[in-house]
C-alpha positions, 0 to 999 in steps of 0.5 A: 338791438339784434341781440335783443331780439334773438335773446328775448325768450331766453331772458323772459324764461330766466326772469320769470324762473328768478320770479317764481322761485324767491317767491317760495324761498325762505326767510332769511330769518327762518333760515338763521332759526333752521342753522342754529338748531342744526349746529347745536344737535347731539348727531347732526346729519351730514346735509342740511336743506334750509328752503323748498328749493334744496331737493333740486340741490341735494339727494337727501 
């Protein structure tokens, strides 16, 4: 029970992240839709970001 006590606020603030960020995910439906058009464009870039959480990821 000690390690709850100690790890609580870390285990509070990683659920409470999880939470908020499926929150603003995509669907998987909007992502298959997103992934098709960029596999049959003419001059595809070389990355691709499928929700709002890709800037954290990738410097586009």
């Amino acid at each position: 029970m000690e390690h709850k006590r100690r790890c609580r606020e870390l285990i509070e603030s990683t659920a409470a992240f999880q939470t908020s960020f499926l929150k603003r995910a995509i669907t998987a439906k909007k992502a298959a839709a997103k992934i098709a058009k960029t596999t049959t464009t003419k001059r595809p870039r070389a990355r691709y970001g499928l929700g709002p959480d890709a800037a954290f990821t990738l410097s586009m």
